[in-house]
N, C-alpha and C positions, 0 to 999 in steps of 0.2 A: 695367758696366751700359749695355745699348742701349736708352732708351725708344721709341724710332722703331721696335725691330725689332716692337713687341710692341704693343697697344691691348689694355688691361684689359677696356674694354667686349664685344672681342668673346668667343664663347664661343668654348668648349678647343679644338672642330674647326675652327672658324672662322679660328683663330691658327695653326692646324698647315696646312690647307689651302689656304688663302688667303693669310695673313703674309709665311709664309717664303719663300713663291716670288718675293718681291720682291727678297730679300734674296742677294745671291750666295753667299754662307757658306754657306748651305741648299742649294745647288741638291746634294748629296750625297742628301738628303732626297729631292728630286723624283725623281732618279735613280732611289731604291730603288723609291720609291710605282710607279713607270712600271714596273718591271722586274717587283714583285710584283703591282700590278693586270694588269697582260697575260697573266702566265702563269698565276694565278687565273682567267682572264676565257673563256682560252682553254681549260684544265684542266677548269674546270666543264660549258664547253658541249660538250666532249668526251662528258664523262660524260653527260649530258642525253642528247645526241644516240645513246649506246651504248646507256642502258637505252631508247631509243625506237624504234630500230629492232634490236634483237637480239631474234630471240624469245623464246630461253629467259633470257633477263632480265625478261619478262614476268610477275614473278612481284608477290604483294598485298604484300608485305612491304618489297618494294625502293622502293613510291611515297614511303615517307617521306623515303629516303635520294635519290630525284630533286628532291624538296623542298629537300631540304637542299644540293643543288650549285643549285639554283636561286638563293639565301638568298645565297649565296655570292660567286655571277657577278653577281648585285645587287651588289651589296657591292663586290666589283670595279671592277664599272661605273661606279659613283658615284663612288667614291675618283680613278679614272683619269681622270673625267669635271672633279671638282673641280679637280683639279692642272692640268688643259689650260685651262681657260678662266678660272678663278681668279671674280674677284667679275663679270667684262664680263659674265656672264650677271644680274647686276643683284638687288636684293634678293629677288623674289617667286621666280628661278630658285635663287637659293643656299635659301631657305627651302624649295624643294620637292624639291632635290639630298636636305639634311639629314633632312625627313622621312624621303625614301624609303630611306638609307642608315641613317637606326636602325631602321626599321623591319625590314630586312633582319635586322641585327644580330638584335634581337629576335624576329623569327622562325627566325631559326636555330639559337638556345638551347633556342627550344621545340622547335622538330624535332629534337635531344638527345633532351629528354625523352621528345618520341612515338617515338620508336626505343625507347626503354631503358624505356617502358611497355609497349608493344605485345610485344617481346619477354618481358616480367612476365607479360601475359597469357597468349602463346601455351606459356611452359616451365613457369608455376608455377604460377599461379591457375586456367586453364581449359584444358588441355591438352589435353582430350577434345573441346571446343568447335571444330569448322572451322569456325564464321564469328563466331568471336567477330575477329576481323582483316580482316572482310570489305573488298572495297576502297572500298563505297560507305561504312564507318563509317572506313575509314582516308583516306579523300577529304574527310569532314565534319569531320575532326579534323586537317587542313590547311586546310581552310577556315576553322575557328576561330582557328588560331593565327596565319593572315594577318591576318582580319579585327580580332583583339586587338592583334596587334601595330601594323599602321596608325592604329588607332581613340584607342591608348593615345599613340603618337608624332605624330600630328597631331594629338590635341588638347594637347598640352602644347609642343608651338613654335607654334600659332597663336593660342597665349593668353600668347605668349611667356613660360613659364614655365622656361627653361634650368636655372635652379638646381633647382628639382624636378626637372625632367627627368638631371641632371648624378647625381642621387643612387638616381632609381628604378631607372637602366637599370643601374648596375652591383649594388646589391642584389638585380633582376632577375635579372640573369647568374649571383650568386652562393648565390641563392638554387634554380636552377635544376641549378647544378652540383653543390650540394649533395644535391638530390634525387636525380640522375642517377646522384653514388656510390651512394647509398643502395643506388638499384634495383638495379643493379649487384651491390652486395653482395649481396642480397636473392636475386636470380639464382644466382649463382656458389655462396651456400651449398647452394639447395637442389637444385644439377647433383653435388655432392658430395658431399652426403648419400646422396642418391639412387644414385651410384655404389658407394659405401661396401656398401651394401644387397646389391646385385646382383653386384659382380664377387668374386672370391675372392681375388685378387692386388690387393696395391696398385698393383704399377708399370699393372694396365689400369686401375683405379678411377678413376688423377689423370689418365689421359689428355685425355677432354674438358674438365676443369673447368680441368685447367692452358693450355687452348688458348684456353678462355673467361677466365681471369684474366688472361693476354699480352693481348688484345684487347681486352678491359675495361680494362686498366690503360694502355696505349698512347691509348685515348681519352680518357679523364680527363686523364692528363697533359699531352699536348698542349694541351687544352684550357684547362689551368690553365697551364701554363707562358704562353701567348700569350696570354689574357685577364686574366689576373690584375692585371698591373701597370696596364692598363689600368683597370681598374674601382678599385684603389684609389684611383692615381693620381687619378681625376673626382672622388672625394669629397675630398681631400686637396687639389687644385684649390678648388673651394667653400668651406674651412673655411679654408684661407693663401694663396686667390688675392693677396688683395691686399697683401702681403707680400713674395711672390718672383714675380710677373706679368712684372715688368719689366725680371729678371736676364734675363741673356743664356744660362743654360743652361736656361730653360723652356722655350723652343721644339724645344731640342735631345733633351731628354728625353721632351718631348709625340712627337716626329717619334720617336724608338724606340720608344717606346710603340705607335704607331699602325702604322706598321710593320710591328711583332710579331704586335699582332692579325690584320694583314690579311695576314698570311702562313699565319695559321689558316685562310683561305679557299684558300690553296692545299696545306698540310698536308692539310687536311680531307678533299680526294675521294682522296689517294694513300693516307691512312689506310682508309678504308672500301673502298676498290679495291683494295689489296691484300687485306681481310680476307675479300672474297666471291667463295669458290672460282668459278664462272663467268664473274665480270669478268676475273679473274686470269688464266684458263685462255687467253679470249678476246681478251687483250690480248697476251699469249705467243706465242699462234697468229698474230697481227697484226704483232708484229716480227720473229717468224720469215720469214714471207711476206715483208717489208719487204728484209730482210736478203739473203733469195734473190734480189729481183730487182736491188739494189745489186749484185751478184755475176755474174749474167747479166750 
């Protein structure tokens, strides 16, 4: 048992963030955070920068999914920002790091679901509808889910309310993913039904619904794999913090924990980039070219 390594008082990020960078045993910890927030940080703004100047990426459908490398590169940034400067940037700095980094968090869950609605809408509910996806309703619908998310994460650390907070954000996430199969499912039945109908042969029927279940199923899982232990973890924290706070492997397992997730910010745009024939194409054509002039 280290009591020095560890202060009960602070909360879970605060211990993972700040603690262990004092501590040389950790610095394995700072390592990874440094290696995954840089190539997050730079991965994201890739993307950003792709769908911003490509035109035929230009399309109503991808602004959720530049939301969500945005969500991301936050996320990044934060994380990378904490481990560099630790507490010097002083209470009011670490209180404004931590909002903005749940808030990300938190808006990135949501932009899950606005993906995996907006597609509800466009394959099953209104298929017939071209501006049921409009980009001014898909712009108001990233503006909501910033605005919520900020609104709901600074007002719960400037009322210093951490143990509520400790409890919503993971119910939040898991309440979110839950929905997210759903839609998913919801999707996928009714692309193969719909095929069942129309093609005469099974081996064409499962064609697209098997390409939308690989891609369905690659999102969810990563998503749970890397958030999961995390969000139990925070409530499980609240209910025996003060029990096992002060063992020497809760920093150790807070730091995988945190980790994990934030490797989801770099999973996350090779997941979705790989899965959008035109990023794919475009990024193909771009190490090609790469490759030729290494060669020259």
């Amino acid at each position: 048992m280290n009591d020095s390594a560890v202060n009960c008082d602070y909360t879970l990020k605060d211990i993972l963030l700040f603690t262990f960078k004092t501590e040389e045993r950790y610095l394995y910890c700072v390592v990874i955070t440094y290696v995954l927030s840089i190539l997050s940080l730079l991965l994201n703004i890739y993307m950003v920068y792709t769908f911003a100047t490509e035109q035929t990426l230009h399309k109503r459908h991808y602004l959720f999914t530049v939301s969500l490398a945005i969500t991301d590169a936050i996320f990044a940034l934060t994380s990378l920002v904490s481990v560099s400067v630790g507490q010097s940037v002083g209470q009011t700095g670490t209180l404004i790091l931590s909002v903005v980094r749940t808030s990300s968090v938190m808006a990135s869950f949501q932009t899950l679901e606005g993906i995996a609605v907006e597609r509800l809408f466009v394959i099953v509910l209104y298929p017939l509808d071209k501006n049921i996806n409009s980009p001014k309703r898909i712009l108001s619908g990233i503006a909501v889910i910033w605005g919520v998310s900020a609104v709901v994460a600074g007002c719960l650390h400037f009322i210093n309310e951490f143990d509520i907070l400790s409890v919503i954000v993971p119910i939040w996430n898991l309440t979110i993913l839950i929905v997210v199969t759903i839609t998913y499912a919801v999707i996928y039945r009714a692309i193969f039904k719909h095929e069942k109908k129309i093609s005469a042969h099974r081996s064409q029927e499962l064609q697209l619904s098997k390409k939308l279940l690989k891609t369905f199923s690659i999102i969810i899982c990563t998503c749970t794999v890397c958030w999961l232990p995390a969000d139990i973890l925070s409530i499980v924290d609240l209910i025996l913090k003060d029990d096992y706070c002060t063992y020497d492997y809760f920093v150790d397992v807070h730091a995988m924990e945190y980790n994990l997730a934030l490797a989801y910010s770099f999973i996350n745009p090779l997941v979705y980039g790989l899965g959008i024939l035109e990023l794919r194409t475009l990024n193909k054509k771009r190490m090609e070219s790469m490759c030729s002039g290494c060669r020259q």
